[in-house]
C-alpha positions in Angstrom: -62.3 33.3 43.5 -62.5 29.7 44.8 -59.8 28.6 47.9 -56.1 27.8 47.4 -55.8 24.8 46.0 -52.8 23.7 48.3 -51.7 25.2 52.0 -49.1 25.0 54.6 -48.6 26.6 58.0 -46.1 26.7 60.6 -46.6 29.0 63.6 -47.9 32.1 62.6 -46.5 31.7 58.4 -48.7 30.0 55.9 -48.2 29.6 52.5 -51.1 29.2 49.8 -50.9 27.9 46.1 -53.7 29.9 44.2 -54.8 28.3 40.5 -55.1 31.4 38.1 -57.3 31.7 34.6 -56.4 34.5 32.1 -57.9 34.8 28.7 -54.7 35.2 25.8 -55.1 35.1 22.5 -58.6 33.7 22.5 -57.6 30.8 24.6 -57.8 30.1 28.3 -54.3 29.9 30.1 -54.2 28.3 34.1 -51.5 29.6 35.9 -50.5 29.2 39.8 -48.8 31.8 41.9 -48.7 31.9 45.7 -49.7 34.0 48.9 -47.4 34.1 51.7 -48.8 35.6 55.3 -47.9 36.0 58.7 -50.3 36.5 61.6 -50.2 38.1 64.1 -52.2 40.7 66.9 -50.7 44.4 68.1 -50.4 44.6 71.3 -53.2 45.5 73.5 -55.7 44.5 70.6 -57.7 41.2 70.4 -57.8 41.3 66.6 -55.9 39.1 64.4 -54.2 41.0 61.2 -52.5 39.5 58.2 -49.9 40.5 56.0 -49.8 38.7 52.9 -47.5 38.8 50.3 -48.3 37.7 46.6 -45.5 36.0 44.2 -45.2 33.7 40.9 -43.0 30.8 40.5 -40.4 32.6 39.1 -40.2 34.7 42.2 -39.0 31.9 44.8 -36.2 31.4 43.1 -34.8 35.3 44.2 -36.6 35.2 47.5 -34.4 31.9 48.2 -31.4 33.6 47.6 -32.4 36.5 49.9 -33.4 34.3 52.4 -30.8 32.5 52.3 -27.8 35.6 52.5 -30.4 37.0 55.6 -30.3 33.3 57.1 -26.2 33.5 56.6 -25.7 37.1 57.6 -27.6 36.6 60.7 -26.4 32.8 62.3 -22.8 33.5 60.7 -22.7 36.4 62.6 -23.4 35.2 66.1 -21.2 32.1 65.1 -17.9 34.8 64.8 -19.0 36.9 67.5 
């Protein structure tokens, strides 16, 4: 597998847009999905881990809306606290 084909990073998230070949009905399809990952290091270790996270388009859509009621949840709350 070649590199993503587009990136972006911000602190210790990056996002990667992968180009995907699959083989239907005798005929090659492209398709992209994406990797999310966060880095990071456990304490007392000098090793830097990753955990990535693999979704298609039609995924960001419902990890938006998540996001978004976590994000609303969490800033409301201190807001009416």
């Amino acid at each position: 597998m070649t590199g993503p084909i587009k990136k972006w990073k911000t602190g210790a998230w990056e996002i990667a847009i992968w180009s995907n070949k699959r083989k239907f009905n005798g005929e090659e399809l492209e398709f992209k999905t994406a990797s999310l990952s966060r880095s990071y290091k456990k304490k007392g270790e000098e090793i830097w881990r990753s955990d990535i996270v693999n979704f298609r388009k039609s995924d960001i859509v419902k990890m938006n809306m998540l996001l978004d009621k976590a994000r609303d949840f969490l800033f409301l709350a201190e807001v009416e606290e």
